[in-house]
C-alpha positions in Angstrom: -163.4 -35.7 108.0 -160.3 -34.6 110.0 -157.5 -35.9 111.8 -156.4 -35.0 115.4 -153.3 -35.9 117.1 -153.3 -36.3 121.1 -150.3 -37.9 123.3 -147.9 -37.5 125.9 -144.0 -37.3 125.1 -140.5 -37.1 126.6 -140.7 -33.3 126.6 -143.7 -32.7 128.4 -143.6 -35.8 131.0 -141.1 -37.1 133.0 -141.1 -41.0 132.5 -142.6 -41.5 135.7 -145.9 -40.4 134.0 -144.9 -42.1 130.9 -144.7 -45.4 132.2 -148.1 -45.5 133.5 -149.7 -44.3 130.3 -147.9 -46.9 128.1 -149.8 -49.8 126.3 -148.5 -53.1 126.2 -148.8 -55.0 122.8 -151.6 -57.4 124.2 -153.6 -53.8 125.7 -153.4 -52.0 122.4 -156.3 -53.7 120.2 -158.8 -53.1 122.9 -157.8 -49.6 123.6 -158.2 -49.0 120.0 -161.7 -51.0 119.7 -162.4 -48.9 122.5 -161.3 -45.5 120.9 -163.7 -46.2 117.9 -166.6 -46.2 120.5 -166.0 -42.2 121.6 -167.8 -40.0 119.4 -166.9 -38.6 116.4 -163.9 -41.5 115.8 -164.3 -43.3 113.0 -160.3 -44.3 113.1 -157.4 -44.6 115.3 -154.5 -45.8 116.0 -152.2 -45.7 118.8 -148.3 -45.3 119.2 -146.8 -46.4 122.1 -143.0 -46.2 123.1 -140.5 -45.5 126.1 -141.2 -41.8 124.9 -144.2 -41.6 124.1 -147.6 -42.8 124.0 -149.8 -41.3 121.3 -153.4 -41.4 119.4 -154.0 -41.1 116.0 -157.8 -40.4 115.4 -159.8 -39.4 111.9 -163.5 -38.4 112.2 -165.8 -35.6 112.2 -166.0 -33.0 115.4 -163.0 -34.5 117.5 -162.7 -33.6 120.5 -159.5 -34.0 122.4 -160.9 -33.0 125.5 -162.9 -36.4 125.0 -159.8 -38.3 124.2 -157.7 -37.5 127.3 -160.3 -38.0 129.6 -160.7 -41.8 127.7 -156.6 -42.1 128.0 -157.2 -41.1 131.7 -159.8 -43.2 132.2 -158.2 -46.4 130.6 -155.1 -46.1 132.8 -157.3 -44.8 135.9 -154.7 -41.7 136.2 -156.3 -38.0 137.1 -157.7 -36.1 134.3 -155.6 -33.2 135.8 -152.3 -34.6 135.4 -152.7 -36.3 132.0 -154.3 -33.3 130.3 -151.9 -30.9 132.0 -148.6 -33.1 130.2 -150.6 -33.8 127.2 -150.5 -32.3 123.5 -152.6 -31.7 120.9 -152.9 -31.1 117.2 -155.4 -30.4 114.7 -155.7 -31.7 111.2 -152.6 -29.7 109.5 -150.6 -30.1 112.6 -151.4 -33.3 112.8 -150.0 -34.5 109.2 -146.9 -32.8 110.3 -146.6 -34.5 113.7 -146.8 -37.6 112.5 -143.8 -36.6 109.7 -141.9 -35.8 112.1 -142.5 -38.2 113.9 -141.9 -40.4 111.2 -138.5 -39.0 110.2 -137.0 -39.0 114.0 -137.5 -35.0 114.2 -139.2 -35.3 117.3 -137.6 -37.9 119.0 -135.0 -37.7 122.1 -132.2 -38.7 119.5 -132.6 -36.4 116.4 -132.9 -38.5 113.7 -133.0 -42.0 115.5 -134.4 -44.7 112.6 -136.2 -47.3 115.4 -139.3 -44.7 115.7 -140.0 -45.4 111.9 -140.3 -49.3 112.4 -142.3 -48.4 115.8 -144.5 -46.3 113.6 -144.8 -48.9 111.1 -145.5 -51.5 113.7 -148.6 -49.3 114.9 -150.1 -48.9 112.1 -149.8 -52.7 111.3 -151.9 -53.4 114.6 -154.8 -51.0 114.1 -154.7 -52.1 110.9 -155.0 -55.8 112.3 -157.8 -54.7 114.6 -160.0 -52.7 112.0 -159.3 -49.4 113.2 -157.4 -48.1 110.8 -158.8 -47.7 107.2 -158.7 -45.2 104.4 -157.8 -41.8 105.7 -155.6 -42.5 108.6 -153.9 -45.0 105.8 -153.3 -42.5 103.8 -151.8 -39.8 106.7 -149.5 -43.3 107.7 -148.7 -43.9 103.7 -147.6 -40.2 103.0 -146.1 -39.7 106.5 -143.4 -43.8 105.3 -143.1 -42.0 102.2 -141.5 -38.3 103.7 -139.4 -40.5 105.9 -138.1 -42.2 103.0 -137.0 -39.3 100.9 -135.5 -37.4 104.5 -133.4 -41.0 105.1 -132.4 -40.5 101.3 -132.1 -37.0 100.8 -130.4 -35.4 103.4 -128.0 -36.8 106.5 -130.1 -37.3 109.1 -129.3 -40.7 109.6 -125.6 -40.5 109.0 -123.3 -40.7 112.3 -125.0 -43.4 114.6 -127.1 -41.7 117.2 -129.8 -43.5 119.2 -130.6 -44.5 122.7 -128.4 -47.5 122.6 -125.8 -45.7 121.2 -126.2 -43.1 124.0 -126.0 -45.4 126.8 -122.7 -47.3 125.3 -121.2 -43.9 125.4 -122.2 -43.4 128.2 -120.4 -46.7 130.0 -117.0 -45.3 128.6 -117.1 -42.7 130.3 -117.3 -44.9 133.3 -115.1 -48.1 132.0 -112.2 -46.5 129.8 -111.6 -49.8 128.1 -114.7 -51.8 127.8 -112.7 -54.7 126.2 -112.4 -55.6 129.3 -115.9 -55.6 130.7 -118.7 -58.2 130.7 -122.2 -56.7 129.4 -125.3 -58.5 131.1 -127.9 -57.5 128.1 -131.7 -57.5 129.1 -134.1 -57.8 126.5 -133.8 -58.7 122.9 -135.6 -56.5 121.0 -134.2 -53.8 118.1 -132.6 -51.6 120.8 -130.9 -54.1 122.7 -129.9 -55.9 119.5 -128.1 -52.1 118.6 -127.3 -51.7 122.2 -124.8 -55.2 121.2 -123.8 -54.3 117.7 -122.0 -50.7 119.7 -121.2 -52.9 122.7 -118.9 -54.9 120.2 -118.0 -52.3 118.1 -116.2 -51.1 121.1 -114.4 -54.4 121.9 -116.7 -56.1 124.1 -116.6 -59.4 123.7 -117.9 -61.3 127.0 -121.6 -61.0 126.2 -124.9 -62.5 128.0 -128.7 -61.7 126.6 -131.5 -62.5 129.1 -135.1 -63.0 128.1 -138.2 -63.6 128.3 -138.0 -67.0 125.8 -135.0 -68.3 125.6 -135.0 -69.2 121.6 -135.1 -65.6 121.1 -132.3 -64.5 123.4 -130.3 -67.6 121.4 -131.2 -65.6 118.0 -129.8 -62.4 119.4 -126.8 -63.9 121.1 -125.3 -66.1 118.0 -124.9 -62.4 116.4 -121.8 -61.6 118.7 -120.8 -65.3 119.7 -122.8 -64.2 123.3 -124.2 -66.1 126.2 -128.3 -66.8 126.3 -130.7 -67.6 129.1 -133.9 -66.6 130.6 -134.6 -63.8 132.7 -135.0 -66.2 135.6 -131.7 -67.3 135.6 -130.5 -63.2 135.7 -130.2 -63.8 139.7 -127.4 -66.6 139.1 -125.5 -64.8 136.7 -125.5 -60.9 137.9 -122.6 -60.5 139.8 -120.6 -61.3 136.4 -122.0 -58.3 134.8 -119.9 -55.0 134.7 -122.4 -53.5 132.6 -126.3 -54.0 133.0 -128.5 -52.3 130.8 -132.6 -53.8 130.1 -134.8 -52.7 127.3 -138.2 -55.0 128.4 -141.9 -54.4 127.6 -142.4 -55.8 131.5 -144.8 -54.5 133.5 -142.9 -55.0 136.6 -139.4 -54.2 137.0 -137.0 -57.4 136.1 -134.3 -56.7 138.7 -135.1 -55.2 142.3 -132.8 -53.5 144.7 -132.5 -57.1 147.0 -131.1 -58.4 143.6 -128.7 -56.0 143.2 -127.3 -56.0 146.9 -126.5 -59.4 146.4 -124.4 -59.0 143.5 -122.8 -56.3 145.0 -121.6 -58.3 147.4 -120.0 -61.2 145.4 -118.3 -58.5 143.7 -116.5 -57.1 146.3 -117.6 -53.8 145.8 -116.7 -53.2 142.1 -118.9 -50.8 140.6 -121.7 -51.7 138.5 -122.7 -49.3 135.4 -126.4 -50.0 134.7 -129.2 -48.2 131.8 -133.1 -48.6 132.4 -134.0 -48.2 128.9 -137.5 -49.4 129.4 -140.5 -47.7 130.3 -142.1 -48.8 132.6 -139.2 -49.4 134.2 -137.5 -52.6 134.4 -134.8 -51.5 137.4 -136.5 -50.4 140.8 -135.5 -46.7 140.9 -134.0 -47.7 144.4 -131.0 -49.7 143.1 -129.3 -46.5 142.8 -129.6 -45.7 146.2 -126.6 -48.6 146.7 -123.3 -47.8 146.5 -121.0 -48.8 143.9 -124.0 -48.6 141.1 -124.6 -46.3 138.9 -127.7 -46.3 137.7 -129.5 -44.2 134.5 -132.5 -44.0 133.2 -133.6 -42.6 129.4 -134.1 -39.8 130.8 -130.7 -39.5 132.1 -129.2 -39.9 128.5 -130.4 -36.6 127.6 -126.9 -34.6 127.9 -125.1 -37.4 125.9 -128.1 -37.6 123.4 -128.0 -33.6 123.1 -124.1 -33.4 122.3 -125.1 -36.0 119.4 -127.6 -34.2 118.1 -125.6 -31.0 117.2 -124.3 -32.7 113.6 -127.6 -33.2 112.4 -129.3 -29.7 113.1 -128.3 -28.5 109.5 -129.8 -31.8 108.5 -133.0 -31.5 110.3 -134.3 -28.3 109.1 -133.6 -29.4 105.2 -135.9 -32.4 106.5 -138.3 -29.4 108.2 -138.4 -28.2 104.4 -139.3 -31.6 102.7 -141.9 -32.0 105.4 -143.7 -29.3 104.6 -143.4 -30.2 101.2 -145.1 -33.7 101.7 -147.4 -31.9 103.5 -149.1 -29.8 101.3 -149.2 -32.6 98.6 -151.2 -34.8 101.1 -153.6 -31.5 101.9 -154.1 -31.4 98.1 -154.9 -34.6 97.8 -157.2 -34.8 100.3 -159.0 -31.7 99.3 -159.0 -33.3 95.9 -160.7 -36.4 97.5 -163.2 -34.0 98.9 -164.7 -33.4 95.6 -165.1 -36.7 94.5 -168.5 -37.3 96.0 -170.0 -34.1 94.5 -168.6 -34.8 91.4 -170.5 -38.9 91.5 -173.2 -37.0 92.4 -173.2 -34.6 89.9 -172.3 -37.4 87.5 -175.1 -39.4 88.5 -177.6 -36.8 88.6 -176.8 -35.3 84.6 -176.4 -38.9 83.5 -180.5 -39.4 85.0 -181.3 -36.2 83.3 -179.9 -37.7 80.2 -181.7 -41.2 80.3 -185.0 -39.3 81.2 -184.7 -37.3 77.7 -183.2 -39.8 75.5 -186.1 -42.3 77.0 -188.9 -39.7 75.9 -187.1 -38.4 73.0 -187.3 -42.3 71.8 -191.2 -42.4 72.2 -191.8 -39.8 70.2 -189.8 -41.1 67.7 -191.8 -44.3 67.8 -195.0 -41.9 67.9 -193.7 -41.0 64.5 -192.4 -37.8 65.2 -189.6 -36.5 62.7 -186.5 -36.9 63.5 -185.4 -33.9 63.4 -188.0 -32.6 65.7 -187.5 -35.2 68.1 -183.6 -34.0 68.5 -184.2 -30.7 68.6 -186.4 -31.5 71.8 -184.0 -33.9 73.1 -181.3 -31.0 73.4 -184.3 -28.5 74.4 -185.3 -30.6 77.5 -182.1 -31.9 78.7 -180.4 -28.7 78.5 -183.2 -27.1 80.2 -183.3 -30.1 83.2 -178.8 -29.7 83.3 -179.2 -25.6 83.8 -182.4 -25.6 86.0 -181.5 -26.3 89.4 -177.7 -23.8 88.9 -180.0 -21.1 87.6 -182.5 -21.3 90.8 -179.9 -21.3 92.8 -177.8 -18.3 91.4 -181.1 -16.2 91.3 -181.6 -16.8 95.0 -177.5 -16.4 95.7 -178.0 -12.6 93.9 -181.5 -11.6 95.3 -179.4 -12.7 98.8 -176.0 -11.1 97.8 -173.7 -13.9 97.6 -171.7 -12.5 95.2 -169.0 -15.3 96.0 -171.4 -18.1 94.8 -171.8 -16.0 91.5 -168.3 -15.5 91.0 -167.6 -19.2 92.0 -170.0 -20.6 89.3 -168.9 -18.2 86.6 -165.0 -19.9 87.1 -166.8 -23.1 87.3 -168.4 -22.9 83.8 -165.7 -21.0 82.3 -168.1 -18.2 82.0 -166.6 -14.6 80.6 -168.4 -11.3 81.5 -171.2 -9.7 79.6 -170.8 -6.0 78.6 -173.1 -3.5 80.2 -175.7 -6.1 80.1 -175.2 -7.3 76.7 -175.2 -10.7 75.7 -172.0 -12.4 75.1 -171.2 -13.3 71.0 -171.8 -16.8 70.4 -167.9 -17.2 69.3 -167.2 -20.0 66.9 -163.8 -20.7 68.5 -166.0 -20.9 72.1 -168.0 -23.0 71.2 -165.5 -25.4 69.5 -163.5 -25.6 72.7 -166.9 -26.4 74.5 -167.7 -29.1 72.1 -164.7 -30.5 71.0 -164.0 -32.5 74.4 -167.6 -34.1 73.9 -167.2 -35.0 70.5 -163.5 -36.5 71.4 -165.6 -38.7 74.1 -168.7 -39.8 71.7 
């Protein structure tokens, strides 16, 4: 059983690409029902944001070249172009993907904290949908908990830095005072819920949130005393706006470039800052072919979001180091994990052994056997049935020369080395450190 990473991110797509390989909340438990029927999957789960869209698989013999061809398939996009922007990591590199993943390491922002709750929120659906059981559980459990001790230990997360954050910067550098501005808010999920708490941090106090249901837009809008309504009555209202920026799951854009002119012209001309957070996007790429607009997408936050980043470098690479350490405490454990079935086995198998003797041992007893004899044959036979099949095998490992196997079992039993051929002394304090754990048990 291993794990294998596959996706497509900001840094190797342009959102173009993104967009199209996105899943929509009400797509993602078929895909991942769908997932489980490739071969070799026996679990996955499936991250999808506006950068990036990425499977989560555990199994035996994955093959990636399997899984992008299913991710091209689903979206009905060349193989070509999705394999050619895609990534891929093994079982190590996976565990540590996720982390940092998990910890905002690999994120546009460095550091953002929404990817964690995205993270969370995927592994709650495949959960929901079956897909996810015990070992991709416990790759999600460890990867919360080394997020956790980063957010804690080191700061990461100290000087607010996300997308939202970016794109409010970003409209002072076009509005000097935005006190004065109104904001039309699209969306009201967690990044346009942050994209208000900067918006009136900075003084922005003329507020409306658009949406799909209107109770929800009402939730996010009595948090800053803003207006709600429904993204159908967006037309009506857009020429108010100074400021547009959307953050939708939409599969079609909300606001086309016909909208736009409109507006444009009730305004008299008065520019018109607008962010396309979403992806796909909710603003036709057109709209900032009109003048008086000026239109950016996430992928256009990039400069500001790189000058942001620079505080948290020294930050990131302790959070590097704690990675790794999480790391190699989920490898262990999994390796430990490993041996568990050999050890039931083994477990099983000695305590059949056991029953066998004791069960003939008993007969002869009734048979009227002393009972003396009938315990000397009792530890005869049972430790001749424990060492029989290990001394078979060793023969056949030495007659072969797999000298590894020899060595193996003599650290396996604790076994010293015999001098030129001799037998070992039958050392009291040996034997009591042999015995003593059995007798402790009995």
């Amino acid at each position: 059983m291993g794990f294998l990473a596959l996706g497509i991110n900001h840094k190797t797509a342009p959102v173009e690409l993104r967009e199209r390989v996105s899943f929509t909340p009400d797509q993602t438990p078929k895909a991942l029902n769908s997932l489980l029927q490739l071969e070799g999957v026996s679990e996955a789960a499936i991250l999808s944001t506006c950068n990036r869209t990425e499977m989560y698989c555990a199994g035996d013999q994955l093959l990636h070249s399997h899984l992008f061809e299913w991710l091209a398939n689903w979206h009905e996009l060349p193989l070509d172009e999705v394999s050619l922007h895609g990534y891929v990591h093994g079982h190590e590199e996976s565990i540590v993907h996720m982390m940092r993943v998990a910890c905002g390491l690999d994120s546009m922002i460095l550091g953002e904290p929404q990817i964690l709750g995205q993270l969370k929120s995927a592994y709650a659906v495949a959960v929901d949908a079956g897909t996810t059981r015990t070992e991709l559980g416990r790759l999600f459990q460890a990867s919360f908990s080394a997020a956790k001790r980063v957010r804690s230990q080191t700061a990461i997360g100290e000087n607010p830095v996300s997308v939202a954050f970016a794109a409010v910067s970003l409209a002072k550098q076009i509005f000097s005072d935005l006190s004065h501005n109104k904001a039309l808010l699209i969306g009201a999920g967690e990044t346009i819920e942050l994209v208000a708490r900067h918006l009136h941090e900075q003084g922005v106090r003329d507020i409306m949130v658009a949406n799909r249901t209107l109770d929800r837009a009402r939730r996010l809008a009595e948090q800053f005393d803003a207006t709600p309504m429904l993204l159908a009555d967006i037309p009506e209202h857009l020429a108010q706006a100074d400021i547009i920026i959307s953050s939708t799951a939409s599969q079609l854009p909300i606001l086309g470039k016909g909208a736009v002119e409109r507006a444009l012209k009730k305004r008299k001309h008065q520019p018109v800052f607008m962010v396309d957070i979403a992806v796909p996007r909710d603003i036709e790429p057109e709209v900032a072919e009109l003048p008086d607009v000026y239109l950016y997408s996430v992928d256009d936050l990039r400069e500001v979001i790189e000058d942001n980043m620079k505080s948290r470098q020294q930050a990131a690479e302790k959070a590097e180091t704690l990675i790794l350490e999480h790391t190699e405490q989920l490898l262990r454990q999994l390796r430990s994990l490993a041996a568990v079935d050999v050890l039931k086995a083994l477990r099983e198998q000695a305590e059949l052994l056991r029953d066998h003797e004791l069960a003939r041992a008993m007969r002869q007893l009734n048979a009227g056997m002393p009972a003396e004899d009938a315990l000397k044959m009792l530890a005869r036979g049972l430790t001749n049935k424990l060492i029989h099949t290990p001394t078979v095998q060793l023969r056949h490992a030495g007659a072969d020369g797999r000298t590894e196997l020899i060595s193996g079992a003599r650290e396996l039993y604790a076994l010293t080395s015999t001098s030129e051929g001799k037998p070992q002394e039958n050392r009291p304090g040996r034997i009591a450190s042999i015995v003593a754990p059995c007798e402790e048990n009995s």
